[in-house]
C-alpha positions as CSV (number, residue, x, y, z in Angstrom):
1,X,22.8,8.6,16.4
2,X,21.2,9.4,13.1
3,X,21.5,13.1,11.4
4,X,18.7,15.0,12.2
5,X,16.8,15.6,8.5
6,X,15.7,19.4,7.9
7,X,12.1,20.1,7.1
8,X,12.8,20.0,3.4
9,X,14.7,17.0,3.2
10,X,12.2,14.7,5.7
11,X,10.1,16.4,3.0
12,X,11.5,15.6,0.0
13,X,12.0,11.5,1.7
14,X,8.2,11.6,2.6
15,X,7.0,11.9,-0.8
16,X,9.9,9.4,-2.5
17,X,8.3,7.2,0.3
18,X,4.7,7.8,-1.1
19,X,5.9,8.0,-4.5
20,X,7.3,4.3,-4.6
21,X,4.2,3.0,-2.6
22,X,2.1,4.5,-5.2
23,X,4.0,3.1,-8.5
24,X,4.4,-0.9,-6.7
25,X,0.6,-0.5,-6.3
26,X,0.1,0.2,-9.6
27,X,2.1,-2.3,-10.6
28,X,-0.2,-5.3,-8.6
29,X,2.3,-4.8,-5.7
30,X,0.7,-6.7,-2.9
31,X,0.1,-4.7,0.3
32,X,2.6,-5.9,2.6
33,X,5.6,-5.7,0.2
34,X,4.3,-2.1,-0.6
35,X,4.4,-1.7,3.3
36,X,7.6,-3.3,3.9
37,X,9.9,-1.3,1.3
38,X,8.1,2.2,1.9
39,X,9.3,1.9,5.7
40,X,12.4,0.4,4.7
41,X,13.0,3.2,2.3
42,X,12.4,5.8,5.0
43,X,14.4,4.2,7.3
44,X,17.4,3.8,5.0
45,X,16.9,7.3,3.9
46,X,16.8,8.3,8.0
47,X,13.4,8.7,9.0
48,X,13.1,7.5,12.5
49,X,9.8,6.2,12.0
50,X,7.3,5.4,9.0
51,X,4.0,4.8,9.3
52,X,1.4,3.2,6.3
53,X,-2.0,3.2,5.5
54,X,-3.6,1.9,2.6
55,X,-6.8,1.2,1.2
56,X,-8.5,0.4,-2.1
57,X,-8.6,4.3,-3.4
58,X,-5.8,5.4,-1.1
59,X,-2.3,5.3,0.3
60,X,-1.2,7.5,3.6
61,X,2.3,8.2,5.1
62,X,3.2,9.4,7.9
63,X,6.7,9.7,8.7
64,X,8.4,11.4,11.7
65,X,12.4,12.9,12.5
66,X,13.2,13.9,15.9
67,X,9.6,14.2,16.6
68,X,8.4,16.1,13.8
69,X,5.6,14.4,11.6
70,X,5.0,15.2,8.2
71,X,1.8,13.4,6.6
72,X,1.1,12.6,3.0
73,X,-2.0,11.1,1.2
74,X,-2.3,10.3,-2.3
75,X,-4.8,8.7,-4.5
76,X,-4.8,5.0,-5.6
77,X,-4.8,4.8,-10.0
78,X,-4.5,1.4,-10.4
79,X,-3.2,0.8,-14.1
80,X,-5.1,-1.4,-16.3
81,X,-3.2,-2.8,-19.4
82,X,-5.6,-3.9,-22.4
């Protein structure tokens, strides 16, 4: 059995989740790696379940602990080197 996260720290996992989806993407990170370690991540870090959705302008998590959800959404910025 896994410890049960507080709010804060499922918190604080949710956005590290969202926060290295965001930085492979802008990176040229295809979408299935990005998928793969985000949940990975989570689940090391001892989410019992995360949940991805990307599109072209935007990247959602969802991630739930002993049945509490916390969701996150954050913009796509793609980074264009010149």
């Amino acid at each position: 059995m896994t410890k049960r996260l507080t709010e804060p720290e499922q918190r604080a996992i949710s956005r590290l989740v969202i926060e290295v989806g965001q930085r492979l993407l802008q990176h040229g990170a295809e979408s299935k790696l990005v998928s793969d370690v985000s949940i990975r991540l989570g689940r090391a870090l001892g989410l019992d379940s995360v949940e991805l959705s990307l599109s072209a302008s935007s990247l959602v998590v969802t991630t739930l602990s002993h049945g509490h959800c916390i969701t996150t959404a954050r913009r796509s910025q793609i980074v264009v080197l010149t």
